[in-house]
N, C-alpha and C positions, 0 to 999 in steps of 0.2 A: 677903267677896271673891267676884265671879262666880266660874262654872265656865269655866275657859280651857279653849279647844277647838283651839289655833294648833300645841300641840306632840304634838299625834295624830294618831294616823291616824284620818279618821272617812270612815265608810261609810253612804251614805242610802241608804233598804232601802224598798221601797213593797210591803204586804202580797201584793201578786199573785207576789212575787218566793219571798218568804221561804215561804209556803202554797200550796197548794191553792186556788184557790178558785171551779173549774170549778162546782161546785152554785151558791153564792152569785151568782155573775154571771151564769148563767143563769135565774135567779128575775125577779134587778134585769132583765133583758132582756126576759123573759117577760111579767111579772106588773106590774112597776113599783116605784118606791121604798119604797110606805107597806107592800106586800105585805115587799118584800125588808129593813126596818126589824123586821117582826114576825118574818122568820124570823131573824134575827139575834140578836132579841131573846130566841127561844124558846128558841137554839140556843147561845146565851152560854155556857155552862158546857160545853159539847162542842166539845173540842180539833178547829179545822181539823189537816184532813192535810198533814203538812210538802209544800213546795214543791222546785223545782230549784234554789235558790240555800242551802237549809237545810243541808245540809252543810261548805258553804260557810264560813257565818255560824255555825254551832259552832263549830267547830273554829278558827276566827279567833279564835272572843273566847276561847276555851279561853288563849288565849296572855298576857290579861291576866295568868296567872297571874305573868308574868316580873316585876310588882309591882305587887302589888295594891291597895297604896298609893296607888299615882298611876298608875292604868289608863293603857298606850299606846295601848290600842281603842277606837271609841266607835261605836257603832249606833245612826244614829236613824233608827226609822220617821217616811216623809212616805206620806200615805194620800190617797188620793178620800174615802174613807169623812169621814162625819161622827163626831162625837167618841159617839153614839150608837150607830152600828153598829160602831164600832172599837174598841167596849170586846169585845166577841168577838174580834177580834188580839190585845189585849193579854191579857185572859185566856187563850188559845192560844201566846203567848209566856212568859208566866208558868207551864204546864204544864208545858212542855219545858225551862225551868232556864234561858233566854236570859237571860244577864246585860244585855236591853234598856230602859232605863228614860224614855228619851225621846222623843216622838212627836207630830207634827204630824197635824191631821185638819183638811182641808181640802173636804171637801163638796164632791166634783165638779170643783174646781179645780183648774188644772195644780200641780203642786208644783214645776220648776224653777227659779225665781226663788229659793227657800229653799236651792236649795245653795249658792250664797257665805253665806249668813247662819250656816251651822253650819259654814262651811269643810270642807267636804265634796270629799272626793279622789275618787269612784267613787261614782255614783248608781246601784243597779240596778233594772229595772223588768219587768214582765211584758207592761208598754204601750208598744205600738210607739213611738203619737203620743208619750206623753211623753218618752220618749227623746228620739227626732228633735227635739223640741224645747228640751232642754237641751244637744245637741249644735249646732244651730244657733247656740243664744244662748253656745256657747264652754266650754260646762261639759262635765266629762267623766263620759260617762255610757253604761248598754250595756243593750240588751233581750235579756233573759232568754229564752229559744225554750223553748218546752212540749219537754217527756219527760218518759219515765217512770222516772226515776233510782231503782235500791233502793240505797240507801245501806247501806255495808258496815260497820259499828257499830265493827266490832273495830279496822275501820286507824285508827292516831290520827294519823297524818301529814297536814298541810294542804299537798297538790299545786297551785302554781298554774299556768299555761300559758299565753304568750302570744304570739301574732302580733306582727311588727315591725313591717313599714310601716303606718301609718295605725291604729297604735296604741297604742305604744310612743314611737315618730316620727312627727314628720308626713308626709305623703304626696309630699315632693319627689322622692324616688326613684320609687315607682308611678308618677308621672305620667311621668317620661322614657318608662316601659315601657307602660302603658298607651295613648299616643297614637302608639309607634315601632310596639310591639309587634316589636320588635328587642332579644334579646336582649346584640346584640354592644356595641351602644351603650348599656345599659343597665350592664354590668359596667365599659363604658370610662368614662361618666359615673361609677361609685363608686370607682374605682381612681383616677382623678386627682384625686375629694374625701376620699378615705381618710385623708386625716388630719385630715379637717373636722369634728366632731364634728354631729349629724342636728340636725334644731330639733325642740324636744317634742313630741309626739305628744297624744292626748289621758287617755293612763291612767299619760302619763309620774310625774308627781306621786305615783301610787297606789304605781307601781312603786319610786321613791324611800323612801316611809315605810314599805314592806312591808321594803326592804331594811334599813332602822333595826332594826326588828322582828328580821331576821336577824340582823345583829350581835349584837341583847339575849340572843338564843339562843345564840352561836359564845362571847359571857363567858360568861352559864351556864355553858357545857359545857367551858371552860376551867378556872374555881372548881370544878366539880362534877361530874371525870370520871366520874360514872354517869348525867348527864343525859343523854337522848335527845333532839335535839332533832327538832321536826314539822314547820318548816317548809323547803319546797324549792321553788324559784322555776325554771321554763324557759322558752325561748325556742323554740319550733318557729315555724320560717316557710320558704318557698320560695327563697329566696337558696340560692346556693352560690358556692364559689370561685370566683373573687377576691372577689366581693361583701362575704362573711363578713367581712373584713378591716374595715370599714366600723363595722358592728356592733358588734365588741368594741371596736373604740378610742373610739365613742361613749361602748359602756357602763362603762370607763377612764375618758375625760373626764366622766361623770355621776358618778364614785367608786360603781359598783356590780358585785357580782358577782352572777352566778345560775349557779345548780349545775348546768345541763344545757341546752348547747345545740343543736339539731339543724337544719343547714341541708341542705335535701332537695332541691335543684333540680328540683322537679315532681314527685319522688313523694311519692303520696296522704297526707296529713295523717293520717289516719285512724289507718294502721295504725301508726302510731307512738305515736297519743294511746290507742289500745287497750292497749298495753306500759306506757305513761304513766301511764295513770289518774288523770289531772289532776280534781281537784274542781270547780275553773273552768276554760276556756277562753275566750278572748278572741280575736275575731279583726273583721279589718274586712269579709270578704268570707262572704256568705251560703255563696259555693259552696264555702265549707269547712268551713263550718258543718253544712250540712245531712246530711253522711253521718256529724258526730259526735252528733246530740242525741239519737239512741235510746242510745248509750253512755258517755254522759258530760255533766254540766254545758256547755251551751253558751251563749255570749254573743256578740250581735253588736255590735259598735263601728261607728255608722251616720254614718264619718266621711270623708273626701277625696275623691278622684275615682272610685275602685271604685263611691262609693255615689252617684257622681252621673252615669255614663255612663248612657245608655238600653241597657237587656236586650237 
């Protein structure tokens, strides 16, 4: 019988995400393929240095443990690399105990097209273009932004953190705001759809199976009051009252809860995702992005009209 892949959560992971791999790609830039094939080749058995999405990607699949019978997590690397240079990632993922065992190597070619193929809920990528290009073609997907994340070993909790509009939901709300730039009309337009439930976003789906995930934990810890459970899902975004109202009754009509949500009517993302310590964030807008990626996992969602207005 295949391996079914329809009742997971699956996460496509493209090696720039999950490592390090500043040396390597500046060899392959420098030097050229056959140069960057030998260092790869030399360097096979020395562990790349984890990446900004590596925290991440622990501690998520840490959570197979909930049965590990019939894993709810699946991880598959989609790679540039050819199946020659990316035996160095999979030896590197084998170092670090990733429970990864499946992996597309594609030579240079985009890998978007293979995420309907492994139903793939969250592609993450360290490459802009391929992002922007599986978000184009409708797939939901986020580029990873360089930092220098030290991952704190000890916390075992999996933090996730996410923007609303134009991420969670699609962008019908931004756009009122972004073309009014009128805040009064933007709360008037959510108050009179407040009991309309939002239309998907593009990391809606992700946000649905992560919430499965949370349920498997909330039994745990009902059967098994000394279980701790790790995962906690938030919502930070710039809405506030009345708007807020909109939000939860979505996330009511989608049957999901998340443990912590913070609507800041304009103040700074930042300092809240510093209290936070979200492992990911996710957001549609660079300009929220950019004051968190020295402190925290950032991702941008290269999705609606934010990412389509001219700067």
């Amino acid at each position: 019988m295949p391996y079914e892949l329809s009742n997971k959560l699956v996460i496509g992971l493209a090696s720039s995400a999950l490592f390090d791999l500043d040396e390597s790609d500046a060899i392959f830039r420098t030097d050229g393929p056959e140069v960057y094939r030998a260092f790869q080749r030399d360097n096979q058995h020395l562990p790349l240095k984890t990446g900004v999405a590596f925290p991440f990607i622990k501690r998520l699949l840490s959570l197979n443990e909930l049965n590990p019978e019939n894993p709810p997590i699946e991880v598959v690397l989609l790679s540039r690399n050819s199946p020659d240079t990316g035996l160095r990632v999979m030896e590197s993922i084998k170092h670090y105990g990733l429970g990864i065992t499946r992996a597309v190597f594609l030579r240079g070619r985009t890998p978007h097209s293979y995420i309907p193929v492994f139903n793939i809920s969250l592609f993450l990528s360290a490459n802009e273009i391929d992002v922007n290009q599986a978000i184009t073609a409708g797939y939901p997907a986020g580029h990873v932004m360089h930092s220098n994340i030290v991952d704190d070993v000890e916390d075992n909790e999996l933090r996730i953190a996410f923007d609303f509009d134009g991420v969670l939901a699609d962008d019908e709300a931004e756009t009122i705001f972004q073309k009014t730039s009128d805040i009064r009309m933007f709360h008037k337009h959510e108050t009179d759809q407040v009991d309309v439930a939002h239309n998907p976003g593009p990391l809606k789906e992700f946000l649905e199976k992560i919430s499965l995930i949370q349920k498997m934990e909330e039994q745990r810890a009902a059967e098994e009051p000394s279980y701790v459970q790790k995962l906690r899902i938030s919502i930070v975004t710039a809405r506030c009252a009345p708007s807020h109202e909109r939000v939860i009754n979505t996330m009511r009509t989608w049957g999901i809860n998340v443990d912590e949500a913070f609507f800041l009517g304009g103040i700074e993302k930042k300092k809240v995702l510093e209290q936070l310590r979200p492992h990911i964030f996710f957001d549609d807008q660079k300009l929220h992005l950019e004051p968190t990626v020295n402190i925290l996992p950032s991702v941008h969602i290269p999705f609606g009209i934010s990412n389509t207005l001219p700067d």
